[in-house]
C-alpha angles and dihedrals in degrees: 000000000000094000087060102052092048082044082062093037096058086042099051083048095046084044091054092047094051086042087052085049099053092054085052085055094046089047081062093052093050087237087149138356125281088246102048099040087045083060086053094054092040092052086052107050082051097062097041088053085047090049096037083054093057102051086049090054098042085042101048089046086053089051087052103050081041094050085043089051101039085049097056099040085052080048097053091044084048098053099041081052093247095145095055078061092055092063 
């Protein structure tokens, strides 16, 4: 399941770079002015960097749940002597 959300994640990045290219393209065309196609890469990088934020905060709430709950559950093994069974 993790590896799904950061394979989104890297497409919707990789999505956000081809569409900055594109713009880059379409500056070369004159299809709108500098000005005006530089706003549009800007507004994008900014919601990929919004969007990109919040992954790394919900993410990094998940790891450390995850971390809580796999420590404790080490914790408990440890202390009913599972892992001396284990050698």
């Amino acid at each position: 399941m993790k590896v799904d959300v950061y394979a989104e994640m890297y497409l919707w990045n990789r999505s956000v770079d081809r569409l900055i290219r594109v713009l880059q393209r379409l500056e070369a065309f004159s299809i709108g002015s500098k000005q005006r196609i530089k706003t549009y890469q800007t507004r994008l990088e900014e919601i990929r960097a919004g969007l990109n934020a919040d992954f790394a905060e919900a993410t990094a709430k998940r790891e450390r749940a995850d971390e809580g709950r796999l420590g404790r559950q080490r914790t408990a093994w440890e202390a009913s002597g599972a892992d001396d069974r284990l050698k």
